[in-house]
Structures are given as structure tokens and as C-alpha cells.
Residue frames as a rotation matrix with the C-alpha (Angstrom) as fourth column:
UNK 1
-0.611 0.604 -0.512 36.02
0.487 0.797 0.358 22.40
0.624 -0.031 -0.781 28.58
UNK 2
-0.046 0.685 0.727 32.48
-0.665 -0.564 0.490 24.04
0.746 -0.461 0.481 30.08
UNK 3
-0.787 -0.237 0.569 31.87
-0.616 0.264 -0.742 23.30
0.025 -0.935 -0.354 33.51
UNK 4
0.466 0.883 -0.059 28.21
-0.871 0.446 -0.206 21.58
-0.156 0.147 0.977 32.47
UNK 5
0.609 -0.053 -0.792 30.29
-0.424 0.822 -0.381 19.01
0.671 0.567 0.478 30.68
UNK 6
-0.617 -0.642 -0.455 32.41
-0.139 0.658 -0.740 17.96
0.775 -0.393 -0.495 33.86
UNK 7
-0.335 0.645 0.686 29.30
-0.853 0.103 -0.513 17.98
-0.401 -0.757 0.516 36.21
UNK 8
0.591 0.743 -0.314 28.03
-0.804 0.507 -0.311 15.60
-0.071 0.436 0.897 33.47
UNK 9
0.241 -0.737 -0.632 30.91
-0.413 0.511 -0.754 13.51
0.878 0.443 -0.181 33.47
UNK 10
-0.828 -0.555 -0.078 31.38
-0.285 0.537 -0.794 12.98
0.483 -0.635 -0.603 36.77
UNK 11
0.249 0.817 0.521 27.25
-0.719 0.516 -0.465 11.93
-0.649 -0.258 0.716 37.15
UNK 12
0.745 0.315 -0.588 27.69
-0.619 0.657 -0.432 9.75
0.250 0.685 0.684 34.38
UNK 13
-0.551 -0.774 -0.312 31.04
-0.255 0.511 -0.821 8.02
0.795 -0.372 -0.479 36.14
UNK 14
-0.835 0.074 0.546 28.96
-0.488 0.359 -0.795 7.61
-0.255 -0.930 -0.264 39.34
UNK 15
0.633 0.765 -0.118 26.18
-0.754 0.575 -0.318 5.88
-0.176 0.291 0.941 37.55
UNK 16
0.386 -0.309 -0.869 28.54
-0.653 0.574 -0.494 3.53
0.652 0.758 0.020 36.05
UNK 17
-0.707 -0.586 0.396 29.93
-0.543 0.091 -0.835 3.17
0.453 -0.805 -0.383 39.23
UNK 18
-0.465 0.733 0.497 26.77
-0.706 0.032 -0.707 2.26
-0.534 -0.680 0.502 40.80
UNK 19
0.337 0.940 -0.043 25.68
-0.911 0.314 -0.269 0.03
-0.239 0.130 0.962 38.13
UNK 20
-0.034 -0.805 -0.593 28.60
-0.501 0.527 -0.687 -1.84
0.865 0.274 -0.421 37.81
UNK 21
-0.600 -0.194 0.776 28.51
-0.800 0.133 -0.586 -2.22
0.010 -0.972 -0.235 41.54
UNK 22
0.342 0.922 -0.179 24.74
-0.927 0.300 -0.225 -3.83
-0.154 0.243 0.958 40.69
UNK 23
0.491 0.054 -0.869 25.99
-0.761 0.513 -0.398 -5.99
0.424 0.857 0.293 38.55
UNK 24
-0.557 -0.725 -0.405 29.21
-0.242 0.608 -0.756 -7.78
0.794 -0.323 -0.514 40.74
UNK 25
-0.272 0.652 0.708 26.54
-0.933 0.003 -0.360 -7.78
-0.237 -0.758 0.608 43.86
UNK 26
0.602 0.796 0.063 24.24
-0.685 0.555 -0.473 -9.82
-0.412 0.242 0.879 41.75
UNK 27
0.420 -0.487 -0.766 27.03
-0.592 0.493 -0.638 -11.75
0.688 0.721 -0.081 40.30
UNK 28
-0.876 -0.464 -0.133 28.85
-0.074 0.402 -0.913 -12.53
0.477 -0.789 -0.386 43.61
UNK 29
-0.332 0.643 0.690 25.17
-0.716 0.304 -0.628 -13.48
-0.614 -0.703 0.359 45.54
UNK 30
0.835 0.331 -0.440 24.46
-0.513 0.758 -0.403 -15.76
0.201 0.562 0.803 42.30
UNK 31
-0.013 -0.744 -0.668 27.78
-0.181 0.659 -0.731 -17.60
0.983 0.111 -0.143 43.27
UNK 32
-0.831 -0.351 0.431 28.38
-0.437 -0.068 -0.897 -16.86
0.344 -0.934 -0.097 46.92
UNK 33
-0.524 0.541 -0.658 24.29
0.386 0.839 0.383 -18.64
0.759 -0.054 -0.649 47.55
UNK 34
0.744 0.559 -0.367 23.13
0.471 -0.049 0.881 -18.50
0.474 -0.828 -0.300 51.01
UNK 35
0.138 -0.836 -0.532 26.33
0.915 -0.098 0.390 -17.74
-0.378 -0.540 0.752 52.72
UNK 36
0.269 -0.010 0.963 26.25
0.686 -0.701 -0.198 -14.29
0.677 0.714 -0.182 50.53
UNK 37
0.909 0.330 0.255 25.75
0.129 -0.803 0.582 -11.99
0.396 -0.496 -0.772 53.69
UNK 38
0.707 -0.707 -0.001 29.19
-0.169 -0.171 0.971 -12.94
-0.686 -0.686 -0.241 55.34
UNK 39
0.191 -0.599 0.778 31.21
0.980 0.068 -0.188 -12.92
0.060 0.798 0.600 51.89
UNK 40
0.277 0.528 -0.803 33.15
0.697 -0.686 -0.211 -10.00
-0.662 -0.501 -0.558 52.02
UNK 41
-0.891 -0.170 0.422 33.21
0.451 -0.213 0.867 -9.19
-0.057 0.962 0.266 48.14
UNK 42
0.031 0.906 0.421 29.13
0.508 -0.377 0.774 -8.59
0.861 0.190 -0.473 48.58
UNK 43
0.445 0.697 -0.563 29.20
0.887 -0.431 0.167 -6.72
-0.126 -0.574 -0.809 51.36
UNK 44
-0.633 -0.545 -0.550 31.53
0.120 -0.771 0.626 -4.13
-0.765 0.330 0.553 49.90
UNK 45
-0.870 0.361 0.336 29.18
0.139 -0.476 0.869 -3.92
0.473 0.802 0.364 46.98
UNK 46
0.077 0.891 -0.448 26.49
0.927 0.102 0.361 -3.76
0.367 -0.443 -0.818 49.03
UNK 47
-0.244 -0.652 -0.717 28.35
0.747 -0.598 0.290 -0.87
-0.619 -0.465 0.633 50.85
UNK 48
-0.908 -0.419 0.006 28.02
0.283 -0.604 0.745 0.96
-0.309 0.678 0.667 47.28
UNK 49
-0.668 0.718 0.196 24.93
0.424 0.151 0.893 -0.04
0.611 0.680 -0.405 46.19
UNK 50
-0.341 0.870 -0.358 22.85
0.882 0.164 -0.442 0.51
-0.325 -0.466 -0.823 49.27
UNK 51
-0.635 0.098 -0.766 22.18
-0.014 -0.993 -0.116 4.49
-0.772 -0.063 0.632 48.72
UNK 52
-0.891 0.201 -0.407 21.02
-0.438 -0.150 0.886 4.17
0.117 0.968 0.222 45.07
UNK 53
-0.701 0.544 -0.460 18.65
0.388 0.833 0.394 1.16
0.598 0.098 -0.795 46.48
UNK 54
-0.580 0.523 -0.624 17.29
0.709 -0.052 -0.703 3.14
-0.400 -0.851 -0.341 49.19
UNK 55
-0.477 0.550 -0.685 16.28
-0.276 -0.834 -0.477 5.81
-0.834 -0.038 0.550 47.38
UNK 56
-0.695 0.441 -0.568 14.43
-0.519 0.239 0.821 3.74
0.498 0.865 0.063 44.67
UNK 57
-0.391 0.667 -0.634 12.84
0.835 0.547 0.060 1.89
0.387 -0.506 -0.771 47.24
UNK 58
-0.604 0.452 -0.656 11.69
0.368 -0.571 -0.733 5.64
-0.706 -0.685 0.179 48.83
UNK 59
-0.820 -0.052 -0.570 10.54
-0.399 -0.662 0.635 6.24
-0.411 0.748 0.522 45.49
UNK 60
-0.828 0.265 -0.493 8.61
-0.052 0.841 0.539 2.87
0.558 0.472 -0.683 44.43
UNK 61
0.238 0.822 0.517 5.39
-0.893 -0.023 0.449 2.26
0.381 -0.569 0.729 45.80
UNK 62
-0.644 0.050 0.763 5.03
-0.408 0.822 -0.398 -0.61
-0.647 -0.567 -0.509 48.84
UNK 63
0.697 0.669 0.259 3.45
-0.378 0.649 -0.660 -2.66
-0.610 0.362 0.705 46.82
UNK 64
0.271 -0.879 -0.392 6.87
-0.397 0.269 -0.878 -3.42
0.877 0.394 -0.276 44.86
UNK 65
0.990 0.140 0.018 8.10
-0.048 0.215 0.976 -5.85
0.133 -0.967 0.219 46.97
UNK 66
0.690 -0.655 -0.310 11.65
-0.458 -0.725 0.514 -5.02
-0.561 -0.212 -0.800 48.50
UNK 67
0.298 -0.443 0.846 13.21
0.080 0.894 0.440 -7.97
-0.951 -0.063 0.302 46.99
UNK 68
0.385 0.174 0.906 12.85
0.896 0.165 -0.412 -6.23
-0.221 0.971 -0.092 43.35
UNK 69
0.729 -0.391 -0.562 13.86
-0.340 -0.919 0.199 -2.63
-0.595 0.046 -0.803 44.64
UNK 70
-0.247 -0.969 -0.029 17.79
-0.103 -0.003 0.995 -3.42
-0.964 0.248 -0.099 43.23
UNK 71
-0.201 0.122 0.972 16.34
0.817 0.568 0.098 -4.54
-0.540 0.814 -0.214 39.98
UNK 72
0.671 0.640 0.374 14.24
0.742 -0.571 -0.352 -1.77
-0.011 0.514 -0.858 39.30
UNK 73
0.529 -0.699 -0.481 17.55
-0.327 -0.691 0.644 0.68
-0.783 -0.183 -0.594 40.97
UNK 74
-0.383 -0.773 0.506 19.52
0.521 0.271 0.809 -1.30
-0.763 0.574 0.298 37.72
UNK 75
0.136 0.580 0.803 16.93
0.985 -0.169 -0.045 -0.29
0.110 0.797 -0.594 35.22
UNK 76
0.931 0.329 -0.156 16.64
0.329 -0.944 -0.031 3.28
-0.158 -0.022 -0.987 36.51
UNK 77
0.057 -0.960 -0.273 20.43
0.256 -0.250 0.934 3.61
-0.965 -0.123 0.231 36.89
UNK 78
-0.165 -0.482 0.861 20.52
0.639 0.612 0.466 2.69
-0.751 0.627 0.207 33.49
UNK 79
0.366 0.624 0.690 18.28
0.900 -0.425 -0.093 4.55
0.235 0.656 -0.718 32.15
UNK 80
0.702 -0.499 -0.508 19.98
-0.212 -0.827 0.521 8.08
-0.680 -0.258 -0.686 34.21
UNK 81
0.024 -0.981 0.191 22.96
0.250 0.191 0.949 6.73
-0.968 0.025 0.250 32.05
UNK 82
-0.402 0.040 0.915 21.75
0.879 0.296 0.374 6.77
-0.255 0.954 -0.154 28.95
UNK 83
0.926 0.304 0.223 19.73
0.318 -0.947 -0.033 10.51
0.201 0.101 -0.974 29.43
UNK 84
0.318 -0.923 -0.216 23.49
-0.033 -0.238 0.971 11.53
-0.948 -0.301 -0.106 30.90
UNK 85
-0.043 -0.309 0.950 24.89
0.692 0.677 0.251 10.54
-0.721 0.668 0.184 27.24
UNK 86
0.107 0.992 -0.064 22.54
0.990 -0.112 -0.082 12.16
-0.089 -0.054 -0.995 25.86
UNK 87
0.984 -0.112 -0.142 22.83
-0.097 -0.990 0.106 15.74
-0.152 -0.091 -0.984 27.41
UNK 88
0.101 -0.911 -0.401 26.90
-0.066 -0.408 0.911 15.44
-0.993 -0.066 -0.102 27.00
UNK 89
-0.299 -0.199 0.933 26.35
0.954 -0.053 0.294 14.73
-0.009 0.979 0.206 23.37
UNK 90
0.447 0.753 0.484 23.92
0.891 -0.425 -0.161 17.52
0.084 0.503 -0.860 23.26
UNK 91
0.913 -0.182 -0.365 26.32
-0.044 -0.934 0.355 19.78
-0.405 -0.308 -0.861 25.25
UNK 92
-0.377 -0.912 0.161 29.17
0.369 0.012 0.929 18.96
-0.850 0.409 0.332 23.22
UNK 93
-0.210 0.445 0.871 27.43
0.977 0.058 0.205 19.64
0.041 0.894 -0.446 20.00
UNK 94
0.974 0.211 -0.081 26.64
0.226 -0.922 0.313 23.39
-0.009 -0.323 -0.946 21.50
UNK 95
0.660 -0.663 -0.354 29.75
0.117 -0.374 0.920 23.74
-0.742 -0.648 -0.169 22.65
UNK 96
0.655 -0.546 -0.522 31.14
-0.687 -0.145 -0.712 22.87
0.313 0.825 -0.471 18.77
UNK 97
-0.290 -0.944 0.157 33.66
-0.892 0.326 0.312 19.95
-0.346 -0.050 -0.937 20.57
UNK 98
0.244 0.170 -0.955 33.95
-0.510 0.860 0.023 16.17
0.825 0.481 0.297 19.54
UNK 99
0.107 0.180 0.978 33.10
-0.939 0.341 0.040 14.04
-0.326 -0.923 0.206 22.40
């Protein structure tokens, strides 16, 4: 196995990681309500999530307002996932292996 394909593999595990993370956040703050902040299921995903959010929010223009940053950090995740895919098909296919 080339070393390209385990750099890709282990970006494409921390996306998943990170967008999963998204996902139980927003799941546990659609249950947990107000009281969300001192639940500590969301602040452990918070914990995970916050990095990915900050730097989409350093990215985004102030005019996005902050409340949407996480959304837009799901979309983009997503999208890094899918280009990740992608190049490991593209380097498997070079390489001659079945991925």
C-alpha cells in the first residue's frame, strides 16, 4: 500500500469524524433545546467540532452570520469527503489495486 493512499485514508476518516460529530451536535441540541450548553453529550461534540467551525468561520465572509458557520462547515466537510473519494479511487486505479 503507497503512502498517498494512507495519508488519504486517514483525511478521509477525520472528515467523517468531524461530520459525524456535526451531525450528533445538531441532533443532541435539536433534543437537548435550551438547556443544550450544560448537556454533556453536546459539549463533547462541540469539543470536536469546534476547530473545523472556526476555521470556516475564518474563511466565510462576516456577513454569514455565525449562527450558519456549522452548516456551511457540514457542507464543506462534505464536500472535502467526497473530493477525498475521489483522489483514493484515482490513486488506487494508478496504483492497479481494488479499493
Amino acid at each position: 500500500m503507497s503512502i498517498e493512499l494512507f495519508i488519504v485514508g486517514v483525511l478521509r476518516a477525520l472528515v467523517e469524524v468531524a461530520l459525524l460529530s456535526l451531525l450528533g451536535q445538531g441532533l443532541v441540541g435539536l433534543l437537548a433545546g435550551a438547556s443544550r450548553q450544560t448537556n454533556p453529550v453536546y459539549r463533547v461534540f462541540l469539543i470536536i467540532t469546534n476547530p473545523p467551525v472556526k476555521f470556516t468561520r475564518w474563511l466565510t465572509p462576516k456577513l454569514i452570520i455565525d449562527k450558519h458557520v456549522p452548516l456551511i462547515t457540514f457542507f464543506v466537510l462534505f464536500w472535502l469527503w467526497i473530493l477525498l473519494a475521489y483522489v483514493k479511487r484515482v490513486l488506487c486505479d494508478m496504483s492497479g489495486l481494488v479499493c
